[in-house]
C-alpha positions as CSV (number, residue, x, y, z in Angstrom):
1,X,68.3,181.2,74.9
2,X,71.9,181.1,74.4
3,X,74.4,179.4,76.0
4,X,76.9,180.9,78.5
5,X,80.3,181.3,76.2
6,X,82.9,178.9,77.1
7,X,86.4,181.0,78.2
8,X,89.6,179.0,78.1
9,X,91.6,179.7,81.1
10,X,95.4,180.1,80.2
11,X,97.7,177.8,82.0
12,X,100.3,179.9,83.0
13,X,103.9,178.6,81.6
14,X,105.7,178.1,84.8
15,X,102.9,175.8,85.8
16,X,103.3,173.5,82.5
17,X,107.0,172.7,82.4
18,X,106.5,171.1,85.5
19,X,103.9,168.8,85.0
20,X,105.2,167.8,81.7
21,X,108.2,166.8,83.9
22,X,106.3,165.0,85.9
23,X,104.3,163.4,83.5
24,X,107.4,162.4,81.7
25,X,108.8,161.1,84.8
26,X,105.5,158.8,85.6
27,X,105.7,157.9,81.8
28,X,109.0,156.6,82.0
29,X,108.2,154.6,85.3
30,X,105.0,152.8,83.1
31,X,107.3,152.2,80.2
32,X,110.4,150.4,82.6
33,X,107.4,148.2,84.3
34,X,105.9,147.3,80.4
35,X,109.2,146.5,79.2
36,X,110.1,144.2,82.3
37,X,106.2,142.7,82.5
38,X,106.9,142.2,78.5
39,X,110.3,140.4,79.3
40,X,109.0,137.7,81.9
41,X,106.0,137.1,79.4
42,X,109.1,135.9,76.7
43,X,110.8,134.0,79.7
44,X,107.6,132.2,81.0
45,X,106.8,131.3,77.4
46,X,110.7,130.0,76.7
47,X,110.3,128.1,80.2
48,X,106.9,126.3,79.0
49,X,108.0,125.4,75.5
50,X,110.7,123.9,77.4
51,X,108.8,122.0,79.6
52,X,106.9,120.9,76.6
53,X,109.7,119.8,74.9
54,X,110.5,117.5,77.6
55,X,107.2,116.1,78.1
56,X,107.1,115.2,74.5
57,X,110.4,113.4,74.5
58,X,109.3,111.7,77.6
59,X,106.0,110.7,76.2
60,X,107.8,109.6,72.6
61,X,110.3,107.5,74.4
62,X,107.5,106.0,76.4
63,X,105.1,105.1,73.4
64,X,108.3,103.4,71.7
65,X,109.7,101.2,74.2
66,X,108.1,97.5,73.7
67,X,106.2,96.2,76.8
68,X,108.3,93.1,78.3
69,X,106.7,89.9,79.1
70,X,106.9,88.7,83.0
C-alpha cells in the first residue's frame, strides 16, 4: 500500500512579503530587548565587581589595623 503523495501548496507572493515584514519587524523587537537584557547583564556585573572591590579594601584595611589595648 502506498502512501498518499504529498503536494506542496504554493504560497502565493503577495501573501509572503508580508509576513517576512512582519517577521522582520518581531525580529527586530527580540534583537533591541537582547541587546538591552545583554547591556544590564555588563552593568550588573561592573556594579558587583565594584562592590567587591570595596569590600576587599574594607576587609584589607580591617585585617591590618593593630588591635589597641584598653
Amino acid at each position: 500500500m502506498q502512501a498518499a503523495p504529498v503536494r506542496a501548496i504554493p504560497v502565493v507572493p503577495y501573501v509572503t512579503a508580508p509576513l517576512r515584514a512582519v517577521e522582520a519587524v518581531l525580529m527586530r523587537r527580540g534583537q533591541e530587548i537582547a541587546r538591552r537584557n545583554a547591556w544590564n547583564a555588563v552593568l550588573e556585573d561592573r556594579r558587583r565587581a565594584h562592590d567587591r572591590r570595596e569590600a576587599q579594601f574594607v576587609l584589607e584595611a580591617a585585617s591590618s589595623r593593630t588591635p589597641r589595648a584598653t
